[in-house]
TIRO-148632 format. One record per residue: chain; residue number from 1; z, y, x of N, C-alpha, C, O in turn. Coordinates in steps of 0.1 Angstrom, whole numbers. Atoms other than C-alpha are relative to their C-alpha. Layout:
# residues N
chain  n  n.c3  n.c2  n.c1  ca.c3  ca.c2  ca.c1  c.c3  c.c2  c.c1  o.c3  o.c2  o.c1
A  NUM  Z  Y  X  Z  Y  X  Z  Y  X  Z  Y  X $
...
This chain:
# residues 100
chain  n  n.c3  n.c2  n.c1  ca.c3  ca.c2  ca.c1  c.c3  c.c2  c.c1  o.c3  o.c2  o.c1
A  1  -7  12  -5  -841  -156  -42  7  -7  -13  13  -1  -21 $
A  2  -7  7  11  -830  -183  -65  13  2  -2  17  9  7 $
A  3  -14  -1  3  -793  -183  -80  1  -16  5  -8  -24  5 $
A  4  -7  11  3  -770  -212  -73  10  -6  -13  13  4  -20 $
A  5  -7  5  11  -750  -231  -101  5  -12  6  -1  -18  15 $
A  6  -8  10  2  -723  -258  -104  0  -2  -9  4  6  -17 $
A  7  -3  8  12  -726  -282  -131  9  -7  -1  6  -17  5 $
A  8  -5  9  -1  -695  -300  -138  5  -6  -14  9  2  -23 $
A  9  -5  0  14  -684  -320  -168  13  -9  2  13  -16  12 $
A  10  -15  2  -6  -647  -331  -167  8  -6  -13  7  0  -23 $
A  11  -7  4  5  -623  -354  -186  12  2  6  14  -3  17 $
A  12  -8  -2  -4  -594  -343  -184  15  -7  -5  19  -4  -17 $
A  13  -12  11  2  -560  -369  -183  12  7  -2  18  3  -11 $
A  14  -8  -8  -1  -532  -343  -177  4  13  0  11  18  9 $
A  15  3  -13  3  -537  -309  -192  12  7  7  8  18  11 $
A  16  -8  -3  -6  -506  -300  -177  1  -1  18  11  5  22 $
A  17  1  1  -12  -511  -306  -141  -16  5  0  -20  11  10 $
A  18  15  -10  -5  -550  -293  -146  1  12  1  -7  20  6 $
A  19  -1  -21  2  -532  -256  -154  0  3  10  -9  12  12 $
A  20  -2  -3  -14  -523  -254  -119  -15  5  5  -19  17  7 $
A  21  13  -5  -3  -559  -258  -110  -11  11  -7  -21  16  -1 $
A  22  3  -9  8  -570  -236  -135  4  15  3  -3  25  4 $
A  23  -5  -9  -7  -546  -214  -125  -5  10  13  -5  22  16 $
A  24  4  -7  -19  -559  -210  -88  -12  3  2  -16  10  12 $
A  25  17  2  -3  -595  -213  -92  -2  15  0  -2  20  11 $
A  26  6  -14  2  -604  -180  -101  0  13  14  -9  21  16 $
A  27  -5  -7  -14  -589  -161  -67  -16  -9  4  -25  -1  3 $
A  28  10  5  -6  -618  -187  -52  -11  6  -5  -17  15  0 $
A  29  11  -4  6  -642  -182  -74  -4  16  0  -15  18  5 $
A  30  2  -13  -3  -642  -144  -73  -5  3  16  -14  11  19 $
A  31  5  -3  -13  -645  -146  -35  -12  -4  5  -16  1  16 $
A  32  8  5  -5  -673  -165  -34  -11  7  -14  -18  -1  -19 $
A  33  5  -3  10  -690  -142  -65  -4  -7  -9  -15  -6  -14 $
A  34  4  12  15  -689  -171  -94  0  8  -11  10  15  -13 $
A  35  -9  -3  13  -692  -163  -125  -9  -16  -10  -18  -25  -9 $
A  36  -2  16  7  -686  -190  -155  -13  7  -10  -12  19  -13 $
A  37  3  1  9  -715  -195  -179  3  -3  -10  1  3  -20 $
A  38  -1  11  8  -703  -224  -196  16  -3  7  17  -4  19 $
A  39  -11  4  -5  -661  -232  -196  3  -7  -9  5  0  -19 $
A  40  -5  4  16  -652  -256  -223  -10  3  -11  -21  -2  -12 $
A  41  5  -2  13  -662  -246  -254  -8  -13  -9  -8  -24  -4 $
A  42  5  9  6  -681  -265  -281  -14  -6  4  -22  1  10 $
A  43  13  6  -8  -710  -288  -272  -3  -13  -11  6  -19  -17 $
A  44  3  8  8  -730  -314  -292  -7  -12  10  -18  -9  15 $
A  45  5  7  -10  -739  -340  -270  -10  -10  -6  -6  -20  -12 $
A  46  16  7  4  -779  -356  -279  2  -15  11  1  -26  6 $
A  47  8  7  -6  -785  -377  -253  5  -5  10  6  5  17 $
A  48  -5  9  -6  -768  -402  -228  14  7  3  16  18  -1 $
A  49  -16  1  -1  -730  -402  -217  4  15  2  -3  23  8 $
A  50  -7  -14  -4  -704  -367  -217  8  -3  1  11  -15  0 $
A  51  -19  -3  -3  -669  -359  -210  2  9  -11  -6  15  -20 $
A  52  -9  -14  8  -647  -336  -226  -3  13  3  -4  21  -6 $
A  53  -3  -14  -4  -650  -306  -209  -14  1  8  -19  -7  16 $
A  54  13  -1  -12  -684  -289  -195  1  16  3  4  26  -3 $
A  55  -4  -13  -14  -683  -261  -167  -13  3  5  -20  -6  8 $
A  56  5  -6  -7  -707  -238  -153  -3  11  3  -5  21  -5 $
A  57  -2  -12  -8  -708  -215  -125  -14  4  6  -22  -3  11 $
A  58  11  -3  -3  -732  -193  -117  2  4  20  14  6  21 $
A  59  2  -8  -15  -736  -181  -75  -13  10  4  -23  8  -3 $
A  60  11  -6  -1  -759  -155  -62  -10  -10  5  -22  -10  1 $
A  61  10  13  -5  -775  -186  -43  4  -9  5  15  -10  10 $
A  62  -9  12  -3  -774  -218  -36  5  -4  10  11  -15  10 $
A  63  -10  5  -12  -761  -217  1  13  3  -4  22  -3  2 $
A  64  -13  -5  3  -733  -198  -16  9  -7  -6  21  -7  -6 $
A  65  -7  11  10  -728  -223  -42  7  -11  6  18  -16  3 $
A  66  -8  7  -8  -724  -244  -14  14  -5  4  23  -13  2 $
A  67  -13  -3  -10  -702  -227  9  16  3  -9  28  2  -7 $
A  68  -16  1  9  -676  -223  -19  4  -14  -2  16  -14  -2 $
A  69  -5  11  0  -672  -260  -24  1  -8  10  5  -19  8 $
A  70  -4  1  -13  -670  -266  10  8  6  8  9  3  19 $
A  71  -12  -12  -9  -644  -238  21  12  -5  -2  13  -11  -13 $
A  72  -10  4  -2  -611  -246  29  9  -1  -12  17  -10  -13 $
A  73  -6  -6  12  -599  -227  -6  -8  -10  -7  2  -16  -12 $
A  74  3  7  11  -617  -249  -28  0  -15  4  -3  -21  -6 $
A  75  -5  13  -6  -611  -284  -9  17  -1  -6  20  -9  -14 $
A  76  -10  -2  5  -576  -273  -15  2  -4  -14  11  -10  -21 $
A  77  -3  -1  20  -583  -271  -51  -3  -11  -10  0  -12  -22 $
A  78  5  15  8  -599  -305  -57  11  -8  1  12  -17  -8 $
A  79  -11  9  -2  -566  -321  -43  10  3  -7  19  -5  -8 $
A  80  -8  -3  14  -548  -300  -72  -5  -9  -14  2  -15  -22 $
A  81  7  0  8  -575  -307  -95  0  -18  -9  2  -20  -21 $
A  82  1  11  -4  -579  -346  -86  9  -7  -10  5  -11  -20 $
A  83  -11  12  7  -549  -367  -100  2  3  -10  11  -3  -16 $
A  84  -3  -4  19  -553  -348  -137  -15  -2  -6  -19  0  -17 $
A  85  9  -1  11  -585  -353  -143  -17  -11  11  -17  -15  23 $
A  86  15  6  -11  -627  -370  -129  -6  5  -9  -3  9  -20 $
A  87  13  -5  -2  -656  -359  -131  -13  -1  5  -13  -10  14 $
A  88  10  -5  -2  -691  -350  -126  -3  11  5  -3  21  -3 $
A  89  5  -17  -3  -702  -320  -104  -12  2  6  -14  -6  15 $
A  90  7  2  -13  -731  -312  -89  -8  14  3  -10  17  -9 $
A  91  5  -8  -12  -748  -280  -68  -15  1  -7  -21  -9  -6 $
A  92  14  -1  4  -781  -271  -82  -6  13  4  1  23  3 $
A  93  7  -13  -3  -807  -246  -70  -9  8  -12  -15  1  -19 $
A  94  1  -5  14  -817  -224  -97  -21  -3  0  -29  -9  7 $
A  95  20  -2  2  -859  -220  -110  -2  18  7  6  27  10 $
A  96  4  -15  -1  -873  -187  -102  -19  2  2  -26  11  6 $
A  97  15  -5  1  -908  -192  -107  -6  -2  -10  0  -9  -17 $
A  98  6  -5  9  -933  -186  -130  4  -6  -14  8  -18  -11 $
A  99  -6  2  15  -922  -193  -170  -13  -6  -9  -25  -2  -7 $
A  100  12  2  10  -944  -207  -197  -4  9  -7  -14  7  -14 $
């Protein structure tokens, strides 16, 4: 079965009101088995528009990937998240077949 992933890339306006969210995510994220590929770090950007900040989470699959950004706990967390910072996210279903 394929994995799920969250791509998100994030400019962030109010580093101080994002800690909060930062803060809380992880309780979510644990419950719904995320783990972070990609949190920040450095990035060279080639090829049409970025943000500041790029994010990704891995899920065992992508209904999972879903159901975590649709559950009550992570709705919650966009209304933390929201007034410090926009973005780009989006839900992707992983590859899992054959390789070159």
């Amino acid at each position: 079965m394929a994995k799920g992933y969250w791509i998100a890339r994030i400019d962030v306006h109010n580093m101080d009101g994002y800690k909060e969210y930062i803060a809380q995510n992880g309780a979510v994220f644990k419950k719904y088995g995320a783990k972070f590929l990609v949190r920040g770090g450095k990035f060279d950007p080639k090829e049409g528009s970025s943000r500041s900040r790029n994010v990704m989470l891995e899920f065992k699959d992508y209904e999972t990937a879903l159901a975590c950004y649709n559950s009550p706990e992570y709705t919650r967390l966009v209304a933390i998240r929201s007034p410090h910072s926009e973005g780009d996210l989006v839900i992707v279903e992983g590859y899992d077949g054959p390789q070159p």
